[in-house]
N, C-alpha and C positions, 0 to 999 in steps of 0.2 A: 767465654767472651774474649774478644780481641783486645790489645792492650791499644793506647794510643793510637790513631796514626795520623798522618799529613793532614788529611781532610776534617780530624776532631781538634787540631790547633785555631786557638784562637787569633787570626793575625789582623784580628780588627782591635785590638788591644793596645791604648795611646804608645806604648815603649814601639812600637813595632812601625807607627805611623805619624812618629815624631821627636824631631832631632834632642830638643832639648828633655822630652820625657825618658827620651835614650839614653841620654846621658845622668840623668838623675839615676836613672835604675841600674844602671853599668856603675853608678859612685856607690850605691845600698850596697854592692856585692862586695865592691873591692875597700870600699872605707864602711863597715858595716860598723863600726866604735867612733866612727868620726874621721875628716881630712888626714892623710899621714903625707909628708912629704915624698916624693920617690924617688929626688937624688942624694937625701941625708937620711931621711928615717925621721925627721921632729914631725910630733904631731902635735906640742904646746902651740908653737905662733903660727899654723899658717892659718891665713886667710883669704875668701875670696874678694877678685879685684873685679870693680864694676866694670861690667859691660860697655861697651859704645862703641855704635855701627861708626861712627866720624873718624875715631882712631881706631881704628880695624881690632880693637880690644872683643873678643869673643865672649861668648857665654861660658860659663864654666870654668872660665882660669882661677887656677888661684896662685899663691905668691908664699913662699916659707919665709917666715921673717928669723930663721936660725941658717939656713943656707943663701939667702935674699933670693934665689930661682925663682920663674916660672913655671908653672906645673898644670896639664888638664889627666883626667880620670884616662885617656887615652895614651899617655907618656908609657913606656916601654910594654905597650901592647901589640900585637897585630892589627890594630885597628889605628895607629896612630898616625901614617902616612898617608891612609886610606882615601883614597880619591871618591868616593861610594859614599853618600851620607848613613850616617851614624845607627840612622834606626832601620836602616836597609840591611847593615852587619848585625845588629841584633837581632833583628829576623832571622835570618841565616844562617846563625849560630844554634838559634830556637829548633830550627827546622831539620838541620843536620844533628842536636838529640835527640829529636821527636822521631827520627825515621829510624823505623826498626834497622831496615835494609841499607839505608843511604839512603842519597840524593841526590842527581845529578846536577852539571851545572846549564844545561838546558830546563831543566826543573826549574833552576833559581830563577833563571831568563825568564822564564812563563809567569812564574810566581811574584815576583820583586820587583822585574821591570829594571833588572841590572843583570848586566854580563859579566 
């Protein structure tokens, strides 16, 4: 039998078709013991800062109360500048494991509906 490939991926799976479930699951990998801050290391005080669309405050921030920073799960990653929403890169990422051989980026184009 064949191992994996592109077409036995599941990308109807919410991380893959939605920003915020993306980022929840992008925080399980990288804080798998809980928030760690990413420009001191404290993992005792940080905490998340509420959202609100009025003050352009995002989903996901949180705030180190040992360094007082701002911080999202996306801070010193390749995904952090990223113009491309969040669950379109985890897709991507999903897909470029999954593939035995690769995967082109006309692939991604067809697939993801991002260039």
């Amino acid at each position: 039998m064949h191992s994996k490939s592109i077409a036995m991926c599941n990308l109807t799976e919410k991380r893959f078709n939605d920003d915020e479930a993306a980022r929840e699951y992008l925080e399980g990998l990288r804080w798998p013991n809980g928030v760690v801050c990413v420009h001191c290391g404290g993992a005792e005080r940080s905490y998340p800062v509420q959202a609100r669309k009025e003050r352009r405050i995002r989903e996901g921030l949180y705030k180190c109360g040992d360094c007082d920073q701002q911080f999202t799960v996306t801070v010193g990653t390749v995904f952090e500048s990223a113009k491309v929403a969040l669950h379109k890169w985890v897709a991507a990422t999903h897909l470029m494991c999954a593939s035995k051989k690769g995967i082109s980026s006309k692939q991604f184009e067809r697939m993801l509906g991002a260039s």
